[in-house]
PyMOL Python script that loads the backbone (N, CA, C, O; Angstrom):
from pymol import cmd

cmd.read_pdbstr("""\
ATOM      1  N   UNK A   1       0.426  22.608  17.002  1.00  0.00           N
ATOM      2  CA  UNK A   1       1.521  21.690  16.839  1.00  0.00           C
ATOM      3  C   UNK A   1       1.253  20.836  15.605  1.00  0.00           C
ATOM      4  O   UNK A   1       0.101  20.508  15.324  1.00  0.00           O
ATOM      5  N   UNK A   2       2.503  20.398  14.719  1.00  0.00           N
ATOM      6  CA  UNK A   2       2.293  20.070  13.454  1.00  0.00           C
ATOM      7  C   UNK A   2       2.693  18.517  13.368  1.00  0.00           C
ATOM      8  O   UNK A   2       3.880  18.229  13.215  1.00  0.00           O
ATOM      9  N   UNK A   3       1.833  17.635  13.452  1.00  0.00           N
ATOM     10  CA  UNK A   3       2.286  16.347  13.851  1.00  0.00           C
ATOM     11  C   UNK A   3       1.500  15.278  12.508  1.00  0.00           C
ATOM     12  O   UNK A   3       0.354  15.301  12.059  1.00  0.00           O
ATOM     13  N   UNK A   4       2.852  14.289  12.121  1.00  0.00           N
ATOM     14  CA  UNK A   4       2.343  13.932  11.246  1.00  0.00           C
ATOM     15  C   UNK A   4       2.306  12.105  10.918  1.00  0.00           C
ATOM     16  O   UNK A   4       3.411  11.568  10.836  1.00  0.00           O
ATOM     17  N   UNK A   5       1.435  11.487  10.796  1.00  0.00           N
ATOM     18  CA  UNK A   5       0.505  10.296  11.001  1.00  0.00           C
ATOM     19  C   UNK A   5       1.277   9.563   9.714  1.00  0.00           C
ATOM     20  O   UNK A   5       1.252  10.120   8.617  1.00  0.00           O
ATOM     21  N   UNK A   6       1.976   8.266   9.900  1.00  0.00           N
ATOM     22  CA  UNK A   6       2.487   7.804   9.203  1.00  0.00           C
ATOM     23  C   UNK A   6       1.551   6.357   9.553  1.00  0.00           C
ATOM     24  O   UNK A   6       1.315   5.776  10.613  1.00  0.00           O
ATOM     25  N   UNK A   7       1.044   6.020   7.744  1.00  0.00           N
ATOM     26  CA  UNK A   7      -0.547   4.970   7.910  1.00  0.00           C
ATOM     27  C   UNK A   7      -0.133   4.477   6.841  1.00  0.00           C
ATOM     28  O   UNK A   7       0.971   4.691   6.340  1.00  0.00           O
ATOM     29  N   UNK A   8      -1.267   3.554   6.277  1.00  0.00           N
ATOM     30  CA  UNK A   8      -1.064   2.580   5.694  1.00  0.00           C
ATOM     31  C   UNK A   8      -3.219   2.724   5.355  1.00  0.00           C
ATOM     32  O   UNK A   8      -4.245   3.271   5.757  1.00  0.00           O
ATOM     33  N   UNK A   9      -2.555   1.558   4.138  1.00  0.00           N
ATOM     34  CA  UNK A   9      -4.498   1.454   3.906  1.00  0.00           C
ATOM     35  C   UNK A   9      -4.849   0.658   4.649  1.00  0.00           C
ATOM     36  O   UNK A   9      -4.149   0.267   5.583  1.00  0.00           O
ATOM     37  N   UNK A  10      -6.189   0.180   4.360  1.00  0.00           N
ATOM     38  CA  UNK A  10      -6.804  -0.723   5.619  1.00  0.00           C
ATOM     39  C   UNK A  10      -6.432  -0.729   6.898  1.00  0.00           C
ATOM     40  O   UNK A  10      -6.994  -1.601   7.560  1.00  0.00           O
ATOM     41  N   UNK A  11      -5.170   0.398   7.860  1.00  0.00           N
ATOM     42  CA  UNK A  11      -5.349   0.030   8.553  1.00  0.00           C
ATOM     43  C   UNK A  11      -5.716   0.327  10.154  1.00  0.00           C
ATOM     44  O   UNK A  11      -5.615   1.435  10.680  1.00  0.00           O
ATOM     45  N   UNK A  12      -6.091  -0.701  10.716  1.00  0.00           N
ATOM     46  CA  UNK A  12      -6.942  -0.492  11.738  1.00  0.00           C
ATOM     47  C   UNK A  12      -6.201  -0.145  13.030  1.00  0.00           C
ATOM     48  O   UNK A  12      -6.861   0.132  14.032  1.00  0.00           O
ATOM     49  N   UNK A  13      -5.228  -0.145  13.053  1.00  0.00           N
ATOM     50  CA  UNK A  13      -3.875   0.240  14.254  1.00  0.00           C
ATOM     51  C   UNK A  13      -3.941   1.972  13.874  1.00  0.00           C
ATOM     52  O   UNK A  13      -3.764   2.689  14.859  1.00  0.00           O
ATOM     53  N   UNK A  14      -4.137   2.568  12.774  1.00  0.00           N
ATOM     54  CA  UNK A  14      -4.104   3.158  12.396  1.00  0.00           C
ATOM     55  C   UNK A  14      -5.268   4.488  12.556  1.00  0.00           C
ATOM     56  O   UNK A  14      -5.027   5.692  12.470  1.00  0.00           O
ATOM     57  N   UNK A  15      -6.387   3.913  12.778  1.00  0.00           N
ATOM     58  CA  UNK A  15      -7.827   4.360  13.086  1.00  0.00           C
ATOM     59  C   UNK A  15      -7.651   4.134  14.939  1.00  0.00           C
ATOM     60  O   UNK A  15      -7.950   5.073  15.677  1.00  0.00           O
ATOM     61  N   UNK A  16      -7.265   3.123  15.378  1.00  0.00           N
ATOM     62  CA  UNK A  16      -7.014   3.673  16.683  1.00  0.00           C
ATOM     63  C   UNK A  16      -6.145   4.890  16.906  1.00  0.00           C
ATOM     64  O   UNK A  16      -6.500   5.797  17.659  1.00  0.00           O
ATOM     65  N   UNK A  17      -4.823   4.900  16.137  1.00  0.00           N
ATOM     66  CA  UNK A  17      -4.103   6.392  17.015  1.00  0.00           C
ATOM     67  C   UNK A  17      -5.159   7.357  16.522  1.00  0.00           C
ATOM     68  O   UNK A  17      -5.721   7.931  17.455  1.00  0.00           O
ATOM     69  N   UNK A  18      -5.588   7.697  15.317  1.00  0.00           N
ATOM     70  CA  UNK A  18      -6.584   8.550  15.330  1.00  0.00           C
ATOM     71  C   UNK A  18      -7.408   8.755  16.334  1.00  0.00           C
ATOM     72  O   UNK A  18      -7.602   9.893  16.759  1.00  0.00           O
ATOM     73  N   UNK A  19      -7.911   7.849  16.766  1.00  0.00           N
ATOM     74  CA  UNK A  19      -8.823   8.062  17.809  1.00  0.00           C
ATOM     75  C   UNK A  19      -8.028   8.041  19.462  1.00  0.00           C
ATOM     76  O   UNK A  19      -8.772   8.453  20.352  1.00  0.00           O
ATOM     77  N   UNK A  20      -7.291   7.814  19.695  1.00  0.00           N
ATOM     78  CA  UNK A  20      -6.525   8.738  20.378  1.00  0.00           C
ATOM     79  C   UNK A  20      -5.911   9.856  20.922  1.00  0.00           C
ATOM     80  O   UNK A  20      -5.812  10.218  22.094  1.00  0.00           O
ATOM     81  N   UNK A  21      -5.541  10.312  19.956  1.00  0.00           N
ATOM     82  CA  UNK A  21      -5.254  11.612  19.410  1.00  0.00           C
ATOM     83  C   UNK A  21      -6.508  12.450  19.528  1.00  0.00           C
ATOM     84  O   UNK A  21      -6.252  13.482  20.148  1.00  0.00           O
ATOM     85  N   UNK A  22      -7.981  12.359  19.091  1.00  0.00           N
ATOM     86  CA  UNK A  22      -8.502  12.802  19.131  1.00  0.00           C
ATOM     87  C   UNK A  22      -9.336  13.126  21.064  1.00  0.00           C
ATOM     88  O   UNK A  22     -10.152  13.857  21.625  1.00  0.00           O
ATOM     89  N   UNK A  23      -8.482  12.100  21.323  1.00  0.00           N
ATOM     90  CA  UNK A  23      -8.877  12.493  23.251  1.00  0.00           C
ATOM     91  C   UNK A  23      -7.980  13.312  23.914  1.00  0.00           C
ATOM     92  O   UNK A  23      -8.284  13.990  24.895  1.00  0.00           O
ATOM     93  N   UNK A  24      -6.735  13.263  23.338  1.00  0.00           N
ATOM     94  CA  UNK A  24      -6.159  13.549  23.910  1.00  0.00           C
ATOM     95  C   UNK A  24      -6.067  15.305  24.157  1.00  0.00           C
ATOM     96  O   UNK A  24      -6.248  16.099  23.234  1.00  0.00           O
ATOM     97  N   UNK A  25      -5.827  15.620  25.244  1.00  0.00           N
ATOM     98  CA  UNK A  25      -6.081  16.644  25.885  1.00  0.00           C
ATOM     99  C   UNK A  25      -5.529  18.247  24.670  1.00  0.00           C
ATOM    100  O   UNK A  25      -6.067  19.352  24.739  1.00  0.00           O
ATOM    101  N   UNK A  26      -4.391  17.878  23.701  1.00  0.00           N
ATOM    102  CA  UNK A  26      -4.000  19.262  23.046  1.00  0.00           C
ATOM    103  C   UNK A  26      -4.793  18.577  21.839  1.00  0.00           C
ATOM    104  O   UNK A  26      -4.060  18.763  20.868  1.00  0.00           O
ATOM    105  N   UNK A  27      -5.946  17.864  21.408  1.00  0.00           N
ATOM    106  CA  UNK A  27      -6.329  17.531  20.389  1.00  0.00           C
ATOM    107  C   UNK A  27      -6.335  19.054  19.361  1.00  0.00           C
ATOM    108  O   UNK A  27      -5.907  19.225  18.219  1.00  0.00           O
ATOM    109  N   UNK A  28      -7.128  20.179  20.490  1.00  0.00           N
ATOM    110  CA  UNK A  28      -7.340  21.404  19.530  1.00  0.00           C
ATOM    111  C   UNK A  28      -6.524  21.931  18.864  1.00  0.00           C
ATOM    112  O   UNK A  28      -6.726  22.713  17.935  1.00  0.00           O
ATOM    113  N   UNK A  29      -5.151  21.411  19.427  1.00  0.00           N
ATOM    114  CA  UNK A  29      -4.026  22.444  18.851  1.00  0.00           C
ATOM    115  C   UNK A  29      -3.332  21.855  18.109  1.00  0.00           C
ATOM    116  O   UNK A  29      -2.426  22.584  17.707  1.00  0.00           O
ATOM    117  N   UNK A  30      -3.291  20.671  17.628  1.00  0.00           N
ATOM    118  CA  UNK A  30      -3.205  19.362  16.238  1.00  0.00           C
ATOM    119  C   UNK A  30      -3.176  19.768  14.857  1.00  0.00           C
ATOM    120  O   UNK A  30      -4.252  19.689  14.263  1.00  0.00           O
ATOM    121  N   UNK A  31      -2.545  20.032  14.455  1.00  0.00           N
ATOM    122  CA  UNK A  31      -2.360  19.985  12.960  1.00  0.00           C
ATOM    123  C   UNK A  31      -1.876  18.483  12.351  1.00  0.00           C
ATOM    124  O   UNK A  31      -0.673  18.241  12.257  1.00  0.00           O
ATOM    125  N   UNK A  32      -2.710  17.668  12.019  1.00  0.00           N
ATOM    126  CA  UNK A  32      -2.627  16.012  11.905  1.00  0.00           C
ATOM    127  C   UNK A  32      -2.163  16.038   9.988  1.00  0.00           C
ATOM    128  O   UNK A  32      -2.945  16.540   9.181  1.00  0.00           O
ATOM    129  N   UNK A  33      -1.085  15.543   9.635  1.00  0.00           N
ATOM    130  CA  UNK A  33      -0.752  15.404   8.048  1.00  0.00           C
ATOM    131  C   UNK A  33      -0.858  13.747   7.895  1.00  0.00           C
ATOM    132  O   UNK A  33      -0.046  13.146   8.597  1.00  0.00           O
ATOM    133  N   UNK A  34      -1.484  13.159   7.317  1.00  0.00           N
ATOM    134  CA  UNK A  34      -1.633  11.839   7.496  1.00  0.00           C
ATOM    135  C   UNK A  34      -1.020  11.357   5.486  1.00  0.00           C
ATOM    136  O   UNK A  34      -1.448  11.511   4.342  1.00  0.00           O
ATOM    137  N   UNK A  35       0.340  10.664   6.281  1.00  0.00           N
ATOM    138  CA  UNK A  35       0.987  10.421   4.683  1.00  0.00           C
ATOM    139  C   UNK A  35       0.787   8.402   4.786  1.00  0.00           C
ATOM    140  O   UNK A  35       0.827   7.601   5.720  1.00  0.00           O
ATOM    141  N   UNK A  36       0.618   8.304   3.598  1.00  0.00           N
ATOM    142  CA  UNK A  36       0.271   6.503   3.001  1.00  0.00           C
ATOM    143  C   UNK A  36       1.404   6.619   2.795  1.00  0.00           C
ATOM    144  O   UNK A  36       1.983   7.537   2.215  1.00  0.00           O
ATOM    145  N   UNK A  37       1.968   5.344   3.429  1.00  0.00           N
ATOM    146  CA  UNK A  37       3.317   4.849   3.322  1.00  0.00           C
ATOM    147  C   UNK A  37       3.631   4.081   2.128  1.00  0.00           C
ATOM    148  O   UNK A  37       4.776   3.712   1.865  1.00  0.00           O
ATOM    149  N   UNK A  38       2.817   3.889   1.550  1.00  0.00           N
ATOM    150  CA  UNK A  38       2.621   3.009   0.120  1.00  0.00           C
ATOM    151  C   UNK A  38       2.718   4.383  -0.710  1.00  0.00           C
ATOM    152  O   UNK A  38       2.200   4.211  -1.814  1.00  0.00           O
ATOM    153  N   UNK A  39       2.957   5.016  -0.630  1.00  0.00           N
ATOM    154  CA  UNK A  39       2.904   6.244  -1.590  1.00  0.00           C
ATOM    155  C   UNK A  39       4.402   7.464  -1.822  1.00  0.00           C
ATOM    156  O   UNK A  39       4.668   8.289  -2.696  1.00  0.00           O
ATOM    157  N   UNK A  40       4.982   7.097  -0.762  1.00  0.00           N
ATOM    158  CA  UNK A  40       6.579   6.937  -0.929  1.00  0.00           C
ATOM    159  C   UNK A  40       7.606   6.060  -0.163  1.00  0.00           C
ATOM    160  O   UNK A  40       7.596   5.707   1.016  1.00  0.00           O
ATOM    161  N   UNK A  41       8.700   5.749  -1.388  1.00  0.00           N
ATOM    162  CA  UNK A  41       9.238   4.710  -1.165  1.00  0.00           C
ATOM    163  C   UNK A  41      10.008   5.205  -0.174  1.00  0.00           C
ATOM    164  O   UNK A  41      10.131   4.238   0.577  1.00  0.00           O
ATOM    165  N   UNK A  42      10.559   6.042   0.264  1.00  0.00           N
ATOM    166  CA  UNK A  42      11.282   6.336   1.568  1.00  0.00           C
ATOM    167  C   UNK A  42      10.800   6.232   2.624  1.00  0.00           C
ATOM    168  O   UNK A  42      11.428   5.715   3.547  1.00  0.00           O
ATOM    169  N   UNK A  43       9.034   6.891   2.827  1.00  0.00           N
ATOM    170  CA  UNK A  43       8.643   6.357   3.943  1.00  0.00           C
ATOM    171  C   UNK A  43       8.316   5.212   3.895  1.00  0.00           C
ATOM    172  O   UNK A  43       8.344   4.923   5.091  1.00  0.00           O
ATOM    173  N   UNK A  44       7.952   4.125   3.259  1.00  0.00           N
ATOM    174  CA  UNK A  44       7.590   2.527   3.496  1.00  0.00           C
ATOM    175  C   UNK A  44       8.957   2.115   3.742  1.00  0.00           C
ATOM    176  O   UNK A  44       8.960   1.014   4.292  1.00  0.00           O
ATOM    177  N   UNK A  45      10.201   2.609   3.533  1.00  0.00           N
ATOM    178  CA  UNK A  45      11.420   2.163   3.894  1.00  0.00           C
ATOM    179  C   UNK A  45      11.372   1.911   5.157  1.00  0.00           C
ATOM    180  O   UNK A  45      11.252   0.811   5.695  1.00  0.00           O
ATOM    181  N   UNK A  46      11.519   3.510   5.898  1.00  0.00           N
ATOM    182  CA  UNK A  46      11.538   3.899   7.519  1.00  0.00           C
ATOM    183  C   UNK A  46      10.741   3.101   8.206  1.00  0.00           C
ATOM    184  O   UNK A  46      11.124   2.563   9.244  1.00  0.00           O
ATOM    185  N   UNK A  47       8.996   2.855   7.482  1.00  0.00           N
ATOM    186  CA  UNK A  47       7.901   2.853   8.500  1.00  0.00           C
ATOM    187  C   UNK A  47       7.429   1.790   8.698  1.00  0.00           C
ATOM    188  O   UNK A  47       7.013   1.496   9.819  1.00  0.00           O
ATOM    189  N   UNK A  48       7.338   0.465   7.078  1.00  0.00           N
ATOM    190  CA  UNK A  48       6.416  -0.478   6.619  1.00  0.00           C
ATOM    191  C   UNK A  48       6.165  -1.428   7.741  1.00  0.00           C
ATOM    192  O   UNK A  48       5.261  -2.250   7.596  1.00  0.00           O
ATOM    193  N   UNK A  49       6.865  -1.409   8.847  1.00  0.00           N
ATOM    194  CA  UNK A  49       6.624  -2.420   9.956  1.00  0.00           C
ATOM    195  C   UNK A  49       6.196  -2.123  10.876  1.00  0.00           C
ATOM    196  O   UNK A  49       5.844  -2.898  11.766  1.00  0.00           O
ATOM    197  N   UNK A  50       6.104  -0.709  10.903  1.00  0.00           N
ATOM    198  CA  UNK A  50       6.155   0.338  12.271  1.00  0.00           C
ATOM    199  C   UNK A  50       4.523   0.918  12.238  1.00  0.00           C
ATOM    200  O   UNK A  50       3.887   1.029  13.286  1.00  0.00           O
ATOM    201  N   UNK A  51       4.082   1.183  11.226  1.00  0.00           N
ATOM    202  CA  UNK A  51       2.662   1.743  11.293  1.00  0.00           C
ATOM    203  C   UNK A  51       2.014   1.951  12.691  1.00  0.00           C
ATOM    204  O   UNK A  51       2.817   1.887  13.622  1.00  0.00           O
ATOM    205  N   UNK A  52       1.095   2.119  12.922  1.00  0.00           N
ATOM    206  CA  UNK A  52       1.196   3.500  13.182  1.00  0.00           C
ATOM    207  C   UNK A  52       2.672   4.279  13.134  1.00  0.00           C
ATOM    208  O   UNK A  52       3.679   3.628  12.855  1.00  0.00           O
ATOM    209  N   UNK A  53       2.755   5.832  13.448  1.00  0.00           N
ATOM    210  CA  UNK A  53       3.715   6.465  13.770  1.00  0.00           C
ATOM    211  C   UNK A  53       3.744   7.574  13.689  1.00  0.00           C
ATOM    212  O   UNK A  53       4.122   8.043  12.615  1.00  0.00           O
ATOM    213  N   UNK A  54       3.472   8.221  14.467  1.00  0.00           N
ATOM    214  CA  UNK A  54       3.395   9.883  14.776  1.00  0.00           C
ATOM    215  C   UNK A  54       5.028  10.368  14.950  1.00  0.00           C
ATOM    216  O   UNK A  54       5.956   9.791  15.517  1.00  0.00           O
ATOM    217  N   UNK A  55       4.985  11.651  14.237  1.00  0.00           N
ATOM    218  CA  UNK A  55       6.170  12.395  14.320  1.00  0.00           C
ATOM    219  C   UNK A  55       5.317  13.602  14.182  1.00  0.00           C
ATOM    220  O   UNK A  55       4.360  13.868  13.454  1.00  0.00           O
ATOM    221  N   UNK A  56       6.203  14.501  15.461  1.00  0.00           N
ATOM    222  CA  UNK A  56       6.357  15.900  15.558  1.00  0.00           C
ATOM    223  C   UNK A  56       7.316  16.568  14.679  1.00  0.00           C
ATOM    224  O   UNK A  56       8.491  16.201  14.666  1.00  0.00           O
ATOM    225  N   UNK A  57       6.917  17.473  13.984  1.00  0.00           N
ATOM    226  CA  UNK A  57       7.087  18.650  13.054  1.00  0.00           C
ATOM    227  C   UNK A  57       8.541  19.499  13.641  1.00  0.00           C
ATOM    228  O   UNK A  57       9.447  19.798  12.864  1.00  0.00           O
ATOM    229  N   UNK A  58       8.575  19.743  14.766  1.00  0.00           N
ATOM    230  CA  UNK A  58       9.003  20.715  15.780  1.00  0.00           C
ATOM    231  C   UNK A  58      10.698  20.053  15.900  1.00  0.00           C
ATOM    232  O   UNK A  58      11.756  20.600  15.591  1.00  0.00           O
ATOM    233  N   UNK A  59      10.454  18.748  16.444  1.00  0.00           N
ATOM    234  CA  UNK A  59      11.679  18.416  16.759  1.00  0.00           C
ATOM    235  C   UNK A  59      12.159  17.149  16.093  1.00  0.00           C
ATOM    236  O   UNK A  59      13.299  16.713  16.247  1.00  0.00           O
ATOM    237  N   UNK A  60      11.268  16.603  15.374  1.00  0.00           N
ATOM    238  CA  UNK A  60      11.523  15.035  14.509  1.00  0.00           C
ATOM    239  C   UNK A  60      11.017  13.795  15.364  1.00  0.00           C
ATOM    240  O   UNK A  60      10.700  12.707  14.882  1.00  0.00           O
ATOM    241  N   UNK A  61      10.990  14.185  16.914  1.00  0.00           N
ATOM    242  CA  UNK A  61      10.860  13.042  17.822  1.00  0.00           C
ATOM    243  C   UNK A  61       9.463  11.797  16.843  1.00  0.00           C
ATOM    244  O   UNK A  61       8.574  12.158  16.072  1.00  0.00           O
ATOM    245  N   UNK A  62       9.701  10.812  17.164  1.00  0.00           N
ATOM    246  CA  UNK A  62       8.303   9.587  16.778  1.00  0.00           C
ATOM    247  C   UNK A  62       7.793   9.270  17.873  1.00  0.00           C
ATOM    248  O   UNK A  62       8.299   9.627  18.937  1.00  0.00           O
ATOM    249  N   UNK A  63       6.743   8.571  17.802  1.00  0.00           N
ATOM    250  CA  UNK A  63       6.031   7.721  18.705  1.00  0.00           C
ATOM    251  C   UNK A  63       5.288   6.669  17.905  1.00  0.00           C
ATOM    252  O   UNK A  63       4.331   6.754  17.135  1.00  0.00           O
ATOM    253  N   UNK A  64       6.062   5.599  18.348  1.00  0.00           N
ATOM    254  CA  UNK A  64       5.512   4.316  17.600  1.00  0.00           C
ATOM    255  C   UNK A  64       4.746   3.556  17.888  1.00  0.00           C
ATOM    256  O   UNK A  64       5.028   3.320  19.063  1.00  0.00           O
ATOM    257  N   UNK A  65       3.418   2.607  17.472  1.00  0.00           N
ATOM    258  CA  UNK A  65       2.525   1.670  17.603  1.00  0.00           C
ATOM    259  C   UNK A  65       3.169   0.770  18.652  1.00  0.00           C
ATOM    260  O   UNK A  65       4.356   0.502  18.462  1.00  0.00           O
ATOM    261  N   UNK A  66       2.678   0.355  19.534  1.00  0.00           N
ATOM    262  CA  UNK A  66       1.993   0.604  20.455  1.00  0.00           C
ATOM    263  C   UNK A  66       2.000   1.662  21.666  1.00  0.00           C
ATOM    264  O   UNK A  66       2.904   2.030  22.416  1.00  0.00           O
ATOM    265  N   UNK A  67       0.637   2.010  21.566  1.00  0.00           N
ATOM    266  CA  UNK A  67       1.171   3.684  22.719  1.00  0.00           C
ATOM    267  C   UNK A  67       0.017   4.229  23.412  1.00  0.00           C
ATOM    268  O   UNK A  67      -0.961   4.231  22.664  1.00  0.00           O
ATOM    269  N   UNK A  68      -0.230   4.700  24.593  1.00  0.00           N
ATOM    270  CA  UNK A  68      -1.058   4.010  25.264  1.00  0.00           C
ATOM    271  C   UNK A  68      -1.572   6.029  25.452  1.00  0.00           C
ATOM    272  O   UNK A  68      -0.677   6.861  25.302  1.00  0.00           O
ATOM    273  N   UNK A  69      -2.315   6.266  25.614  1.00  0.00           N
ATOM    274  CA  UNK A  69      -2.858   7.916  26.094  1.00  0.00           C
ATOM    275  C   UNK A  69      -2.294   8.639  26.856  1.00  0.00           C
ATOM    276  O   UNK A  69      -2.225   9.862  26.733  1.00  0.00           O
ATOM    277  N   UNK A  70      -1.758   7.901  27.854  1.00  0.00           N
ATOM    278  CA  UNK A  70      -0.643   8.906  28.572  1.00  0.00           C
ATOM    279  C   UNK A  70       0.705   8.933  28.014  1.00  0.00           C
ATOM    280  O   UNK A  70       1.436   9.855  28.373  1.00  0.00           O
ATOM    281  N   UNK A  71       1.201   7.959  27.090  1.00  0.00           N
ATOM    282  CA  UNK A  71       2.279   7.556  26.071  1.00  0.00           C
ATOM    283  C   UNK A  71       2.314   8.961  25.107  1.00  0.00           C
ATOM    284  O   UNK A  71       3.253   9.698  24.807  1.00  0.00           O
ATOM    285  N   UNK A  72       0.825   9.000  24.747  1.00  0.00           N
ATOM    286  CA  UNK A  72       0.715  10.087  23.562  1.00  0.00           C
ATOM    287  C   UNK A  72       1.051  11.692  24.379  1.00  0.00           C
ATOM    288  O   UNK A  72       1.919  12.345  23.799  1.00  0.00           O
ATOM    289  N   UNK A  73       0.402  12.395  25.733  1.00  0.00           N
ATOM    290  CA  UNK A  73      -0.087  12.914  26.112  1.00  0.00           C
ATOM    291  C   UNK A  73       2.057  13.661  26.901  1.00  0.00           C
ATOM    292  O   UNK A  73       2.575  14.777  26.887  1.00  0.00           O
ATOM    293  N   UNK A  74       2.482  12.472  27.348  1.00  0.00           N
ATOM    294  CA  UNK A  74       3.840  12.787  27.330  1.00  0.00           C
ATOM    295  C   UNK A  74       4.572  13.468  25.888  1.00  0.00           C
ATOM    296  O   UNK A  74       5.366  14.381  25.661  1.00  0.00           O
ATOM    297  N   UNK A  75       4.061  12.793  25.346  1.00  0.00           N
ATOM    298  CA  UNK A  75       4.710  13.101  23.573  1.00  0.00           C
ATOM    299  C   UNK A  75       4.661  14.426  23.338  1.00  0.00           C
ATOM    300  O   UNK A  75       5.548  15.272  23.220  1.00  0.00           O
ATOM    301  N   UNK A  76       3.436  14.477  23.286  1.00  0.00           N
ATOM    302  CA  UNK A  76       2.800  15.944  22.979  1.00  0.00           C
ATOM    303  C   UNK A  76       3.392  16.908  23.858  1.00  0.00           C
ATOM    304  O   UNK A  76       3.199  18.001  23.327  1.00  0.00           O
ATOM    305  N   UNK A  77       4.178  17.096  25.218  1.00  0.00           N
ATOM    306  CA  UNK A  77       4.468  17.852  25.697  1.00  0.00           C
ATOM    307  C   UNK A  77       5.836  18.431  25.263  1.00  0.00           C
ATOM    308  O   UNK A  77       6.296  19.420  25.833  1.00  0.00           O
TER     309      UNK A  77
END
""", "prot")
cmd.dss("prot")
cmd.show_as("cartoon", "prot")
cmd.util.cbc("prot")
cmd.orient("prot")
């Protein structure tokens, strides 16, 4: 699954979903694209408040900061 990590520098909201993600039960099957929102102006449009923010590849769905392991683990299904 092709899911992709919408971050920011420094930040630390940011290093948690990582580490989330990395428990979470389809971790193996993760294809993680991690884009700096400072690096296009469309995504700092969408995101600059929102950081974290995972989006699936598949269907567009997000999952936004704050989100808890079973939050993620629903997502992923």
């Amino acid at each position: 699954m092709n899911i992709a990590l919408f971050t920011g520098p420094q930040c630390s909201l940011c290093d948690d979903a990582k580490a989330l993600l990395s428990q979470s039960s389809k971790a193996s099957s993760i294809t993680l694209t991690e884009y700096n929102i400072r690096e296009n102006p469309e995504h700092y449009h969408l995101y600059a408040v929102r950081i974290p923010v995972l989006k699936r590849e598949d269907n567009n769905a997000e999952l936004g900061w704050p989100f808890s392991l079973q939050d993620l683990e629903l997502f992923l299904q």
